[in-house]
N, C-alpha and C positions, 0 to 999 in steps of 0.2 A: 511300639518303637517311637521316641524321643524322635526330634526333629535334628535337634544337638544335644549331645553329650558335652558339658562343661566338665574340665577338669580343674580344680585348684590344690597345688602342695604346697602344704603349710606348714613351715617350720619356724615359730620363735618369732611371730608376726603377729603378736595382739595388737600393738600400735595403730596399726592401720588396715587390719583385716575388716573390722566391720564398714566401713567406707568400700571393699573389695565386694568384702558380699552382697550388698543394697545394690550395690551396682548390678550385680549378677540375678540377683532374686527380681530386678526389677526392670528386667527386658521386655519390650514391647512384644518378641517372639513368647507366647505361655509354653507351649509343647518341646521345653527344653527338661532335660536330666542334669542335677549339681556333684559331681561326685570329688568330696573333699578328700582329703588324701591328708590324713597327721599324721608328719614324718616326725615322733617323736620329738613333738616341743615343747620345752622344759616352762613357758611360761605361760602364760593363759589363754593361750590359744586356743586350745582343746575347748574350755567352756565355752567361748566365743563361739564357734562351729556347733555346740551341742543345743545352745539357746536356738540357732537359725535352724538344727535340726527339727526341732521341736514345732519350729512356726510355719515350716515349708516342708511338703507331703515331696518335693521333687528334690530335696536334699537326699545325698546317701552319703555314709559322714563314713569313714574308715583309716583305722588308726594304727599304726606300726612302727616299730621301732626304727629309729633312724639310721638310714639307710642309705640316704641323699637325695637329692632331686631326681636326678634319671630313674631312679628307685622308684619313687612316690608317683610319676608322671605315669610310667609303665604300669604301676599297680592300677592308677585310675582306668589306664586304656583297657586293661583286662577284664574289669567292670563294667563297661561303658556298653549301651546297645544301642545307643541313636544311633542316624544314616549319618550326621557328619559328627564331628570331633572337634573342639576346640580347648585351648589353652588359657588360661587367666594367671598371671603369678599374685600370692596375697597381698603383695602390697603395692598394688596398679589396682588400677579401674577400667569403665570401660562404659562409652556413651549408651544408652537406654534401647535405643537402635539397631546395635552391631549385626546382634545374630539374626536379628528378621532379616534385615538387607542382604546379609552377606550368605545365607540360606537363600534367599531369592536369585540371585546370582547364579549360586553353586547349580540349584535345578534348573534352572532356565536354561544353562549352556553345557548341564550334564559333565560336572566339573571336578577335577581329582580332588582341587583343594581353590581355594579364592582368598587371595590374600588383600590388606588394603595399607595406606597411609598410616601413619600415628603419630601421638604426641609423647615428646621425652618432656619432666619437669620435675624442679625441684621449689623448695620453699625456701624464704630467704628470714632473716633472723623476726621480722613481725610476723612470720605465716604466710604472708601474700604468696602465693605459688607463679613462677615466670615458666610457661611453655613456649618452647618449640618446635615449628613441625616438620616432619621430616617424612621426605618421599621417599620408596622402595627403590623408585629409578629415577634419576635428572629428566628423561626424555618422556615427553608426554606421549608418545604415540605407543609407548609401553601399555599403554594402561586400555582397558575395557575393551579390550580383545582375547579371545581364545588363542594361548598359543604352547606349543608343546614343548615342554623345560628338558624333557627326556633328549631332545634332537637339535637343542640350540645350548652347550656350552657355557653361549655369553650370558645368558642369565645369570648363572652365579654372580654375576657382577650386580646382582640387586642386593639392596641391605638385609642382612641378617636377621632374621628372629620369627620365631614359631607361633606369638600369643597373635598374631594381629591377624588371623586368618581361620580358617577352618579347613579340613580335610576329612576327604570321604572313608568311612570308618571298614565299608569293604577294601578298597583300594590300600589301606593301611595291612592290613590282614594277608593282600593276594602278597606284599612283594617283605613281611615281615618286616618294616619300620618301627622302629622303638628308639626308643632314647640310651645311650651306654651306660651304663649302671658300675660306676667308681664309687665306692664310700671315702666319705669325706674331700671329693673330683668335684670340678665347678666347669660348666660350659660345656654343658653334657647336650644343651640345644643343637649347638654344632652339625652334629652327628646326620640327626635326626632330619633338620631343616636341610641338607645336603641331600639326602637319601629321596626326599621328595620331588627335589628338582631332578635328580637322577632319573626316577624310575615313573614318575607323571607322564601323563601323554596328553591331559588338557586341564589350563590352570588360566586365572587370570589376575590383574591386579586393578584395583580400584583407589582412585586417588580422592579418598574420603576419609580422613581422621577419624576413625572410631576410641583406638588403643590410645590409654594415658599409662604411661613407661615413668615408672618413679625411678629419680638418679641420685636422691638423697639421703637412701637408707646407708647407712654406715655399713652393715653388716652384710650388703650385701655383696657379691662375685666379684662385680665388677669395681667394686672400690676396696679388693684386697690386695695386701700390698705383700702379705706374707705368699698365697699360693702362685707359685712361682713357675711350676712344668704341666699343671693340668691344662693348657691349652693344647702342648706337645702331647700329651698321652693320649688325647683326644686325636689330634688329625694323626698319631699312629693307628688311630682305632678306626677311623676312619679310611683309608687307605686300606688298610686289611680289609674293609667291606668291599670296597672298588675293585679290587684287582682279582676278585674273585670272582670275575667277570673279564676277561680279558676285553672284548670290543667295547665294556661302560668304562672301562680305565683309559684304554686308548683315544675315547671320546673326551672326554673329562680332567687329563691328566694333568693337562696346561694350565685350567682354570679352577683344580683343585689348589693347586700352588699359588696361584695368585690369591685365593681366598687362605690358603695355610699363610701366606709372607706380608698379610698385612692384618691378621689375627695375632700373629707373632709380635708385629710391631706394636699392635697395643698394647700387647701383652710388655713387651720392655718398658715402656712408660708409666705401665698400672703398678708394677715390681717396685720393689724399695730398691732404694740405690746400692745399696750392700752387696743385692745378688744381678746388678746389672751385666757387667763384667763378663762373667760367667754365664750368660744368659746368653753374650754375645757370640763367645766361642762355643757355644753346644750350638745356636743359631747357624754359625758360619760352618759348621760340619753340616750340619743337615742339608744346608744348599749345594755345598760342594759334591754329595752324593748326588741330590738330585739331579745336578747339573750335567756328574759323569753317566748318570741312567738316561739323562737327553730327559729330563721330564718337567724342564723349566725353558720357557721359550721368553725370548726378549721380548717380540710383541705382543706381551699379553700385557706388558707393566709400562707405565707412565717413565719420563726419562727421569722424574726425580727418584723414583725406586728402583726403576733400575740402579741409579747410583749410588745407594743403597747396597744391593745385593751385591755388585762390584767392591764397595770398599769394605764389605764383611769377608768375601771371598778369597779377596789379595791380600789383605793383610788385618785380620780383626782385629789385633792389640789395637794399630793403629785408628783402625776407624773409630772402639770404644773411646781412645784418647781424647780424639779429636771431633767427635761427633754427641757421644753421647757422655762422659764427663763432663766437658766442656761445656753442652747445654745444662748439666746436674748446676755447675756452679753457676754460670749467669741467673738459672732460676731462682736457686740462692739466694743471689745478690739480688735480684728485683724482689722479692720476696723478704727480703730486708729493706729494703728502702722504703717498699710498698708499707711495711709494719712502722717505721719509725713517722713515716710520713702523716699516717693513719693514727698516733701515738701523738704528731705534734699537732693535729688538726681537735683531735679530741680536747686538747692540752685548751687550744684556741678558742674550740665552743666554750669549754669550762668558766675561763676566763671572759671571755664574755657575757654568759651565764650570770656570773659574780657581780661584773660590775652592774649589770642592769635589773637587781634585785634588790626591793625595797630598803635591806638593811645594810646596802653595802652604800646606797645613796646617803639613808639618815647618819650612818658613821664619820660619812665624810664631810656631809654637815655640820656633824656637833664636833669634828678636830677642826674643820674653818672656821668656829664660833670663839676659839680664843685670841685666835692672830686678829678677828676681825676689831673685836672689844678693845685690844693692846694696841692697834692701831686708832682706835678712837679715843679710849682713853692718851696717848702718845699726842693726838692731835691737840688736844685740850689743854694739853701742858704747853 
């Protein structure tokens, strides 16, 4: 048995996968399992994973048609037989270290799953990559303590996301955790990283940056503009696992909603403007439900979302008008200005550029050389 189980699902990621893998093949932990997962990808990905197959005995390379992410994640888990479980997406990394430490952890304090800090980053037009890092919790006293997610709510209020951790691969099995399996659905994590804090009884967090979260792939989830309800068909799917449990719903209910209404909100701003609108008024249904089942409580949300929730409630036309229109166009306009300004600065290097280049000096040279002559010749007469 493996010490971790690595899972990677690769769809349409030659780019940047071998940067993913070296990361992976090159942990300081040896007695890890690599189980890649081809979710049917049309470009060279496949060979990229067959090469690492070939040069690493701890690769299991397995390929399928596409299917999606939740798809591809659950096929790896189904293969997997290390003691813990971890997540890698193909086009992130992950420091040398992660899974020794984060293995050490987990057996030390005999632990459902151990999560840590990470870095989000993107590359700017020379390459330079700008990180920054971001904590699971504001509160440092969150951190390097056992504590049980199952019996405290407020956790939910940690940041989101499954790759920065590991979790024990029996504990997954006792209370059947998986990821939701939508073809061609995105934020199928959701689910899954919910279901954990649910049903844990000991977990901890460590405020040590291992995970590098890339935010500059085009193609991926979180920078579509077109999928527009997979966040909603998600926390439906969710919910339907909750409540099938009467006392984890009754526990959880409050601070399932607080994680559904501000998933939702990104969700409005990741959206093209086309389908904002309409995103408002399915939005402002879905609360008012909640609302009449009692399963959204004021004190769970800050007073600026609360005001929020209020001006979808009373009146959506109005709040799309006035809230989120409204900022559609300012962004616009600064987004114009930003462009022309950026247009006339460029304008300015150019021109500077010119005049302080060898042949734009000798030009003006040899046009000063006949007024200076006709002035001298002019003297002489």
């Amino acid at each position: 048995m493996a010490k971790v189980s690595i899972i990677i699902p690769v769809y349409n990621v030659e780019k940047y996968l071998a940067e993913c893998m070296e990361s992976v093949v090159g942990q300081t932990l040896a007695d890890i399992e690599i189980i890649c997962v081809n979710d049917g990808s049309l470009d060279g990905s496949l060979k990229v994973l067959k090469e690492y197959e070939r040069q690493d005995h701890r690769i299991v390379l397995i390929s399928q048609e596409n299917r999606g992410y939740g798809s591809a994640v659950n096929c790896g888990m189904g293969y997997a037989s290390g003691e813990y479980v971890g997540i890698v997406e193909p086009d992130d990394y992950i420091a040398p270290d992660m899974y020794e430490e984060l293995y050490r952890a987990a057996k030390e304090y005999a632990l459902d799953f151990v999560k840590a800090d990470f870095y989000r980053f993107t590359a700017n037009e020379g390459g330079e990559r700008e990180f920054a890092y971001n904590h699971l919790s504001p509160n440092p006293a969150d951190y390097h303590k056992v504590f049980n997610p199952g019996r405290q709510p407020e956790a939910l209020r940690f940041i989101m996301n499954t790759w920065s951790g590991i979790y024990r691969r029996d504990f997954l099995e006792k209370y059947g955790i998986r990821h939701h399996e939508t073809p061609g659905a995105s934020f199928q994590d959701n689910g899954f990283w919910i279901q954990t804090f649910v049903y844990g009884e000991r977990a901890m967090l460590i405020d040590k940056p291992y995970y590098r979260n890339r935010r500059d792939n085009p193609d991926s989830s979180v920078n579509s503009r077109e999928k527009v309800y997979c966040i909603n068909i998600e926390y439906d799917y969710i919910r339907g696992l909750l409540i099938k449990n009467p006392v984890v719903w009754e526990r959880f209910k409050y601070m399932y909603w607080f994680k559904k209404y501000h998933n939702y909100m990104g969700t409005l701003w990741r959206i093209g403007e086309e389908y904002r609108r309409e995103y408002v008024l399915r939005f402002s249904e879905e609360l008012k439900r909640g609302m009449a089942l009692g399963e959204i409580k004021r004190d769970v949300f800050s007073d600026s979302a609360w005001s929020h929730i209020e001006g979808m409630t009373e009146d959506a036309e109005q709040y799309y008008i006035c809230r989120v229109y409204a900022k559609s166009v300012d962004e616009r306009l600064f987004e114009r200005i930003n462009e022309l300004e950026l247009k006339n600065q460029k304008l300015k290097n150019e021109i500077a550029r010119v005049r302080g280049s060898k042949s734009f000096r000798l030009g003006r040279m040899i046009l000063c050389v006949p007024g200076k002559l006709r002035k001298l010749v002019g003297g002489k007469r």
